[in-house]
Structures are given as structure tokens and as C-alpha cells.
C-alpha positions in Angstrom: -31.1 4.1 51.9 -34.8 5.4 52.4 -36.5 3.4 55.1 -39.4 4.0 53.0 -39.3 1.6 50.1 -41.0 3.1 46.6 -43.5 1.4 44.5 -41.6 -0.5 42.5 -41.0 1.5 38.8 -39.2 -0.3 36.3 -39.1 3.4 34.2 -36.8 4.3 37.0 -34.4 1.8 36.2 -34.2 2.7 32.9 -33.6 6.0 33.8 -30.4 5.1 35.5 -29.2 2.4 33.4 -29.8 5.1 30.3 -28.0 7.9 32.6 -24.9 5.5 33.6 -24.6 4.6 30.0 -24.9 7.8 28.5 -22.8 10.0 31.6 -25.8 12.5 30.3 -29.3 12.9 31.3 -30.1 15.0 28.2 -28.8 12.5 26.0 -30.6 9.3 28.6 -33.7 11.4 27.8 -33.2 11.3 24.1 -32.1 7.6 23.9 -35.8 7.4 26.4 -37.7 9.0 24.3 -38.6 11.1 27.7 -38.3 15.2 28.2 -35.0 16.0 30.0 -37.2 16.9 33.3 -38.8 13.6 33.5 -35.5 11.5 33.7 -34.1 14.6 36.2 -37.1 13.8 38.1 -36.2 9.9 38.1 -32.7 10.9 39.0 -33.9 12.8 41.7 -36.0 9.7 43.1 -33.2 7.3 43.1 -31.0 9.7 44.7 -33.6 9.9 47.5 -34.5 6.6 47.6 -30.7 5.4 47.8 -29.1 8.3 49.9 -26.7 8.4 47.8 -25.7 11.2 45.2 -25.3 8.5 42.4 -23.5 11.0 39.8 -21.3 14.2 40.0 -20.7 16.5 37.1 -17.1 16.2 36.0 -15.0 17.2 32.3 -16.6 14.9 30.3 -20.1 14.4 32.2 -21.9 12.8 34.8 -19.3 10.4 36.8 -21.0 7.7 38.8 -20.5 6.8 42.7 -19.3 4.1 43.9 -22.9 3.3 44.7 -24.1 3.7 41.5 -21.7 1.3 39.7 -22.5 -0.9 42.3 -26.0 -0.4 41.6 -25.4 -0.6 37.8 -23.7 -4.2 38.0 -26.7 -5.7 39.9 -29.7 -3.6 37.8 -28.5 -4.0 34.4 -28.5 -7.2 34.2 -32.0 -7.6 36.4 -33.2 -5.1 33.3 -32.0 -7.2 30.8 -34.2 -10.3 31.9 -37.2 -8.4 32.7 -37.5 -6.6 29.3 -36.5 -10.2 27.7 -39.7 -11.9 29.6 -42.0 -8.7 27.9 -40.7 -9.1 24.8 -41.2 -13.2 24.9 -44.6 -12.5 25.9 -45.3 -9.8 23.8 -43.2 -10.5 20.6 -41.0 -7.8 18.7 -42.5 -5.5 16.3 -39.4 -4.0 14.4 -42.3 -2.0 12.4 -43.3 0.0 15.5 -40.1 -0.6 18.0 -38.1 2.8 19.2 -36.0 0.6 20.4 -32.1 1.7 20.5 -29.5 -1.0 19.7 -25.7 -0.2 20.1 -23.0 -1.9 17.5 -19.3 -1.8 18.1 -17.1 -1.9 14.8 -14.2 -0.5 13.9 -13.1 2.4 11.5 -13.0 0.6 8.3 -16.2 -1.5 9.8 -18.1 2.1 9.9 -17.1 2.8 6.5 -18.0 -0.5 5.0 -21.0 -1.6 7.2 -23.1 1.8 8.4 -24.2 2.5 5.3 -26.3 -0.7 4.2 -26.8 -1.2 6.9 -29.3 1.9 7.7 -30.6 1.9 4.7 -32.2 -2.0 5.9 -32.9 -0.8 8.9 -34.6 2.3 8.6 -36.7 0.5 5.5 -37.9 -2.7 8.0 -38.0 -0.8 11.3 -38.2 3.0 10.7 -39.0 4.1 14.5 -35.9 2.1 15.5 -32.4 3.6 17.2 -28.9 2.7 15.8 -25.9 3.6 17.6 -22.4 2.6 15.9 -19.7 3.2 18.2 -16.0 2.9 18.0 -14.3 -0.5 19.4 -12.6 -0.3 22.1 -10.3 -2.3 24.7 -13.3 -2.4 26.9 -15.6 -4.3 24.3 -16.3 -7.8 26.3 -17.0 -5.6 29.1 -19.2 -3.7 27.3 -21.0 -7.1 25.5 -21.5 -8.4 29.0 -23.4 -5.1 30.5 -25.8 -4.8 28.2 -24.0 -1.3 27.1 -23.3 -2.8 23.4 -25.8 -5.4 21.7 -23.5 -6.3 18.8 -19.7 -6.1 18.2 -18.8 -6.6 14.5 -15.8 -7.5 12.6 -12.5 -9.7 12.5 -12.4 -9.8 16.3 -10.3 -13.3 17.2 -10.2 -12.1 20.7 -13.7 -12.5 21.3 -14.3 -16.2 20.0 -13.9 -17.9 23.1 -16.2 -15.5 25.1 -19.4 -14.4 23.3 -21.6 -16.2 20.8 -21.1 -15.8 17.3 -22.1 -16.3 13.7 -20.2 -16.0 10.4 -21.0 -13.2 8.2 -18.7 -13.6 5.4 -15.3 -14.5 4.5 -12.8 -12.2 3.6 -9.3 -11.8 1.8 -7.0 -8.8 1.3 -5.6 -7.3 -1.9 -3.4 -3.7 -3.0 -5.4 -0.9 -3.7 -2.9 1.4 -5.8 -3.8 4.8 -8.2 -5.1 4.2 -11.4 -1.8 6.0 -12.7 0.3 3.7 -10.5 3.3 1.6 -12.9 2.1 -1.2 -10.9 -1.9 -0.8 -11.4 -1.5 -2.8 -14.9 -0.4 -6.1 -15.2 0.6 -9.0 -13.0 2.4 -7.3 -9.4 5.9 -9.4 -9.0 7.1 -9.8 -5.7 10.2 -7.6 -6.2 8.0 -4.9 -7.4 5.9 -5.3 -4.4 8.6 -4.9 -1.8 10.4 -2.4 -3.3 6.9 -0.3 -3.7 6.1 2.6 -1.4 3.7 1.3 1.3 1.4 2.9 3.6 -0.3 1.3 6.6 -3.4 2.2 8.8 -1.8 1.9 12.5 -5.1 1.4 14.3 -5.2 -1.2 16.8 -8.3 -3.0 15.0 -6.9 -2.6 11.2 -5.6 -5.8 10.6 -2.6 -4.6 10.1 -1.0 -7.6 12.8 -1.7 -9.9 10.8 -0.5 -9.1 7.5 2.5 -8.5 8.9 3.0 -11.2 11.0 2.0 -13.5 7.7 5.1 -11.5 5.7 7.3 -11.4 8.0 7.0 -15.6 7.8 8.1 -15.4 4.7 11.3 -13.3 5.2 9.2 -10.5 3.5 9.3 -7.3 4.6 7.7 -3.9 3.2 8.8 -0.4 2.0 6.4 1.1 4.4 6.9 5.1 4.1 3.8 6.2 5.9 1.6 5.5 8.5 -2.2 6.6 9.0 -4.8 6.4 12.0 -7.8 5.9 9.7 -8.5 4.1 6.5 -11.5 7.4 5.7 -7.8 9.1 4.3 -6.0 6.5 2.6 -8.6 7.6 -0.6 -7.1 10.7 -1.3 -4.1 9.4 -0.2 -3.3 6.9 -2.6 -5.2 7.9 -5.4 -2.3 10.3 -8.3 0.5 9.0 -6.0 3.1 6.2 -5.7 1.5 4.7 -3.1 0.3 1.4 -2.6 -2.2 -0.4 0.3 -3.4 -3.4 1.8 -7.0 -3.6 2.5 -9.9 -5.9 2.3 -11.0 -6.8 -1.0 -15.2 -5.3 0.1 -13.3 -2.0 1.2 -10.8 -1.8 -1.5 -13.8 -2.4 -4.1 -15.8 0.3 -2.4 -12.6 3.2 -3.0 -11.7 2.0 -6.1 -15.4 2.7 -7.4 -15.0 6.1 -5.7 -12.2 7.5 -6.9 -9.5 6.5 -9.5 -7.9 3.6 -8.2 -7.3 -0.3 -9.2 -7.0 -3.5 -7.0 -4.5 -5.2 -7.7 -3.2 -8.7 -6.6 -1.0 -9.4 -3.6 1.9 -11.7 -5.3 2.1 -13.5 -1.6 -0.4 -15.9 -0.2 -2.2 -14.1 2.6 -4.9 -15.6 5.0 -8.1 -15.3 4.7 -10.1 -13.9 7.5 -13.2 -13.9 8.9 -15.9 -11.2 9.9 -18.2 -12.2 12.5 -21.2 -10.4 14.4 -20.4 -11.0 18.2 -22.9 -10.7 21.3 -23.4 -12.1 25.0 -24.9 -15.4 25.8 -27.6 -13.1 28.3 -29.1 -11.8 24.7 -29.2 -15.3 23.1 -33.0 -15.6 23.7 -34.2 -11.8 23.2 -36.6 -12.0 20.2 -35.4 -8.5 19.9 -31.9 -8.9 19.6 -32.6 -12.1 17.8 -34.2 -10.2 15.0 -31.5 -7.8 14.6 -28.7 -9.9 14.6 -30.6 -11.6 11.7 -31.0 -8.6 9.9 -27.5 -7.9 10.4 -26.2 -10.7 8.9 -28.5 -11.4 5.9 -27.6 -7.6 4.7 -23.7 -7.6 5.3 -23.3 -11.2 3.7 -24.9 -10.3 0.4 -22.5 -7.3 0.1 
């Protein structure tokens, strides 16, 4: 490290938390708000400053030292509680605030949830920065840095280790084609198990669960397909055979898209809950207060 110790800058901690975060100083700058040579020149500082290298240009971008993710676990959170005393003192203004928030969901989350949304958010704070990302093994982790305000969804695994509020209550039906023999009429159970199922095999479908629940009941499915994402099962399903189990919100949202028709599951599933998930370190943040208000008062009227 420099003997000579810098005016203390608390733009140059940004920089590097935004440049760990992002593996990218183009895209740090862009989350910043800065020109690409002003966070170089930060970079360049805390290199100098540290005597240490702090990234290296790999594949997939910048790869941090072991100094820097050192550095990373002690600043972070030091960033978190300083910005967290300015915006105490000064308040949040979502009207005027470029500030960028990061929410975790998964696929059929995106589908459902991005859409209103943005349209709230860029109505009630047009200036702010929403990132959805893609959940991921590494989501508590994630919650704990700082890296991701939010995570969203029917996430059981999180209850015992982040705060939480309810956003609404959920329960799942069959989404089949409109031309489907089964789309009119009361679905028997005989019918339903002999029926030609397809399933969504990502790890955050839900797909555990409704199987675990039929397989209780000695019930098991004709499944003839399997699909990494539920943005397909649309055109999928819709002039086919085929039959689905989703959420009622996301089966309502295809079946107003395309030709298709919900139709009742003839076995008693549970319910399930959706939940907006954070870190206790954000609990007082009038900032992230206010969006996980917003948040929930636009998901649960949907």
C-alpha cells in the first residue's frame, strides 16, 4: 500500500464497488453516470494507492485479485451505511433519483413482473435505474453484498435469512389450447393423467413442488416434454395436445395472448406464496424503503 494515504473520496469507492459488480468499467461508468475515463482514472488511483493490480482482463471481463475481493467485503458494506446516513439526512427523492436498483426473479417472474412494473416506475421516478437479473444459486450472497436490493418470487429458501413481506398469494391451474378436448368442461382426473404434459425444468419453476404434492397422491403425469423457459410454452401449447401447469396470474396473462383456456386442476394443489425478499443492512434505507413499497403495492393489485 501507498505510504501516502489519499484524501479520503467516497466517488472512489463507488468506482470499485461499481467495477467489481459490473467485471466492466464501461458498463461501472454507465451504472455511475460517469465517462468511461473518469472511473479508469479512479481505477488507476486505487491501484496506486493499494499496490495492488485489483482486476485483470479475462473471457468474460475484469476478474478481481485477491486484494480486491478482500477489499470488496470490507467497502461494500462500509458504502452501504454511509450512503444510508445521506439519504436519512437528506431524504429520497424518487422524482429526481438516478439511482440504480438491482431485482433478482426468475424467468416466469420477468415475464409476469417487468412489465408493470416499469411502467410504475418510470411514471413515479423517471431518472431512476432498474436492473432485473436472473436468480441464481448465489442469491443470499448476493442480498447480503449489496449486489442485489430485491429478490422476488416463491423463494422458501430465503425465509429464514432475509426480511420479507407478502405480495400476494397464489395457486396453479392447466393452461391447454383453445382447440384442446379437454379446454371445455369439467377436467376428470383420468383425463388429466392420461393427458400429454409438458414441464418447464428450470430450477426456480415450481415445478418441485407440484410434483412432490402429486406424487403424494399416487399421481403421476404423462409428461412428454420438457422446456427451459416458460417465454415458449405459448406457442407451445397453443393448436396442440398439450397441457401445462402454471400460475393462475401467468396462465391468465398467455391465455389473453394467444388462444388458449385455463382450465381447472382436478387435484388439490397448494397454494403458494410470492414474496419480495431483501437484507436486514437495507431495512432502514429510505431508498430502498420506498422501492420495496412500490414494489409491492403494484404487483399485489395485479
Amino acid at each position: 500500500m501507498s505510504d501516502q494515504a489519499p484524501l479520503f473520496d467516497l466517488n472512489l469507492i463507488r468506482a470499485f464497488v461499481a467495477i467489481y459488480e459490473t467485471r466492466s468499467v464501461t458498463q461501472a461508468a454507465e451504472r455511475l453516470g460517469l465517462t468511461q475515463p473518469t472511473v479508469s482514472h479512479a481505477l488507476s488511483r486505487l491501484r496506486q494507492f493499494y499496490g495492488d493490480r485489483l482486476f485483470a482482463r479475462g473471457a468474460h471481463g475484469l476478474i478481481p485479485s485477491a486484494a480486491a475481493e478482500r477489499l470488496f467485503e470490507q467497502v461494500n458494506v462500509a458504502l452501504s451505511a454511509i450512503e444510508g446516513t445521506f439519504e436519512a439526512q437528506q431524504g429520497f427523492d424518487p422524482g429526481s433519483s438516478t439511482r440504480r436498483f438491482r431485482i433478482a426473479t426468475s424467468d416466469i417472474g420477468a415475464l409476469f413482473f417487468i412489465p408493470p412494473l416499469l411502467r410504475h416506475l418510470q411514471t413515479v421516478a423517471p431518472k431512476l435505474q432498474a436492473e432485473f437479473v436472473q436468480l441464481s444459486d448465489t442469491v443470499m450472497e448476493e442480498l447480503s453484498t449489496g449486489a442485489l436490493d430485491l429478490a422476488l418470487g416463491n423463494l422458501p429458501n430465503l425465509h429464514q435469512h432475509t426480511r420479507e413481506a407478502h405480495v400476494f398469494t397464489e395457486r396453479y391451474v392447466c393452461l391447454v389450447s383453445e382447440e384442446h378436448p379437454m379446454a371445455h368442461g369439467i377436467l376428470e382426473l383420468a383425463d388429466f393423467m392420461r393427458a400429454r404434459h409438458v414441464m418447464v425444468s428450470s430450477p426456480n419453476s415450481g415445478h418441485a413442488l407440484i410434483e412432490g404434492a402429486l406424487a403424494q397422491r399416487g399421481i403421476r403425469r404423462n409428461i412428454v416434454a420438457l422446456v427451459p423457459q416458460f417465454s415458449v410454452l405459448p406457442s407451445l401449447v397453443e393448436g396442440s395436445d398439450l397441457m401445462v401447469i402454471l400460475p393462475e396470474r401467468v396462465a391468465g396473462l398467455f391465455a389473453s395472448q394467444r388462444k388458449l383456456k385455463k382450465v381447472e386442476i382436478p387435484v388439490a394443489l397448494p397454494d403458494f406464496e410470492v414474496r419480495v425478499h431483501w437484507h436486514a443492512r437495507a431495512e432502514s434505507s429510505p431508498a430502498h424503503r420506498w422501492l420495496r413499497e412500490e414494489v409491492i403495492k403494484t404487483l399485489s393489485k395485479l
